[in-house]
VOGU-3710 file (C-alpha; in Angstrom, 3 decimals, decimal comma):
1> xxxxxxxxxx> 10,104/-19,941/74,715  9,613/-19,892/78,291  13,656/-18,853/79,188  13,197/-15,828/77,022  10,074/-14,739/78,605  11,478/-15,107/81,880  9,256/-15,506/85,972  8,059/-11,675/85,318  6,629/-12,786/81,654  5,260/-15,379/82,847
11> xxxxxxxxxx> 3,859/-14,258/85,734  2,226/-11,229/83,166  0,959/-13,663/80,989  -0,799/-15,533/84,011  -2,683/-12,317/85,055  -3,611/-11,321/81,882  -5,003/-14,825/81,672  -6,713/-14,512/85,222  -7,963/-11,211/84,368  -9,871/-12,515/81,271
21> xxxxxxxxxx> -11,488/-15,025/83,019  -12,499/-13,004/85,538  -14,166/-10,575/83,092  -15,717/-14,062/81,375  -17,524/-15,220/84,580  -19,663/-12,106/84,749  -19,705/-10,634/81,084  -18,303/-13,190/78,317  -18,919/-10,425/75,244  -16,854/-7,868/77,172
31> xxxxxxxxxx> -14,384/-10,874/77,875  -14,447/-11,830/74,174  -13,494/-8,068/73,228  -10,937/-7,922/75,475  -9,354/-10,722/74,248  -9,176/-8,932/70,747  -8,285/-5,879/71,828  -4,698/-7,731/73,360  -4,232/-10,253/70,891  -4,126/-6,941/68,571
41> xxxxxxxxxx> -1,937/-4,986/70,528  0,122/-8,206/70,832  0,531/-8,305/67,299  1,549/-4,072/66,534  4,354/-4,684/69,462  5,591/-7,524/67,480  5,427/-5,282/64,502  7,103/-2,233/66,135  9,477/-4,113/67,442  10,704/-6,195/64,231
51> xxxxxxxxx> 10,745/-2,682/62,353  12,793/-1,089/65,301  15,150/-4,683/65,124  15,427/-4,599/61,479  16,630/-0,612/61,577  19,437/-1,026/63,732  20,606/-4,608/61,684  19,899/-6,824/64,017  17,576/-9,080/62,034
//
């Protein structure tokens, strides 16, 4: 997983990790929602992009 992600996805995933916790230390509801609101947008990229994928045959 982690040679298809490559140093800049990991280094995104590590912020958005550091950001979260940041948020957590002084407001853990707000840090809670957050967490939603990119595990959701997570999930319609995958989406999008497995549609896009599967139009042009490469799935």
């Amino acid at each position: 997983m982690y040679d298809r992600l490559g140093v800049g996805g990991i280094a995104g995933i590590l912020l958005v990790l550091a950001g979260i916790a940041l948020v957590a230390w002084r407001a853990p509801i707000v840090a809670a929602g957050l967490a939603f609101v990119l595990a959701g947008l997570g999930l319609v990229v995958r989406a999008l992009v497995g549609n896009v994928m599967r139009q042009f045959g490469m799935v």
